[in-house]
N, C-alpha and C positions, 0 to 999 in steps of 0.2 A: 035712351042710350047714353046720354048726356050725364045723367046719373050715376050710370053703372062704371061708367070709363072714371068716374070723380073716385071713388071706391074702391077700385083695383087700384090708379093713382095712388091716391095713402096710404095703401097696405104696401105698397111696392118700395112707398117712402120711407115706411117705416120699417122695413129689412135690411134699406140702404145707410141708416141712422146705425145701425147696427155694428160694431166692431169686425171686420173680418177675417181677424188672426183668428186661430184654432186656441181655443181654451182649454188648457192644461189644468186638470186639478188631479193632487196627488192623497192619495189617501193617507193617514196617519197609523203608525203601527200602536197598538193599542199594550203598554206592556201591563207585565200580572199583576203590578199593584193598584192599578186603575178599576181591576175589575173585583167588584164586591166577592164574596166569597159563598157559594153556594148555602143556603139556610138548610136546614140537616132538625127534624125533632128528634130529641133527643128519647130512646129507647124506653117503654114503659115498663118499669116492675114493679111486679108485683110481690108483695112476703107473704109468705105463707106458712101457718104457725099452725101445726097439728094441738088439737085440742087436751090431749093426755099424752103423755111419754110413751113412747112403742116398746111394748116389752114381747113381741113373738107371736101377739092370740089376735086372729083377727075370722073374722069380723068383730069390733067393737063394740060391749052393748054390757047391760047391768040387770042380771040375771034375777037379784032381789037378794033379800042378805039370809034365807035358807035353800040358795040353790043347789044343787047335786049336779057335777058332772058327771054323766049316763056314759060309756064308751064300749064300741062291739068290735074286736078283732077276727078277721079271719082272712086267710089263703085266697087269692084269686087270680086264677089266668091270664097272664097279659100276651096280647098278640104282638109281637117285634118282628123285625126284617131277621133278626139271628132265629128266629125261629119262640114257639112259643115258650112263657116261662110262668111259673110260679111266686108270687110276689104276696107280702103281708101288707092289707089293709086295713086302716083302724078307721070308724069316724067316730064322730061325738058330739053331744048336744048337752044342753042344760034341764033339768026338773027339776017341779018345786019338790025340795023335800021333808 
């Protein structure tokens, strides 16, 4: 018991060692030039350079130096909300020729 009273003792001592005014601490306003400036990467681009000049024909491709464009027109039905209509369609392909 002799012990334990020795114990409490010192701890008690040492709250009393202790300042007992109320400690004031104020915080500091922190202005904008203090604070670093957000890091931001900077936007990747890319260029991009088509391989030949666009001249209208596409798909792109090299038919061989006797090719024949083949092409078949005709008339066909289109179904629309004004109601159905008559419209020219052509396609067209390459042959050797």
């Amino acid at each position: 018991m002799g012990l334990f009273s020795q114990v409490c003792v010192g701890a008690h001592a040492q709250t009393l060692a202790q300042p007992a005014g109320p400690v004031v601490r104020m915080a500091q306003a922190v202005s904008p030039d203090d604070v670093p400036p957000p890091r931001k990467r900077p936007q990747t681009r890319l260029r991009v350079t088509p391989y030949y000049t666009p001249d209208g024909v596409y798909p792109r491709y090299n038919p061989g130096p006797d090719a024949v464009r083949e092409c078949n027109a005709a008339y066909v039905q289109e179904f629309r909300p004004s109601g159905t209509v008559i419209v020219p369609h052509m396609s067209c392909y390459w042959r050797r020729g």
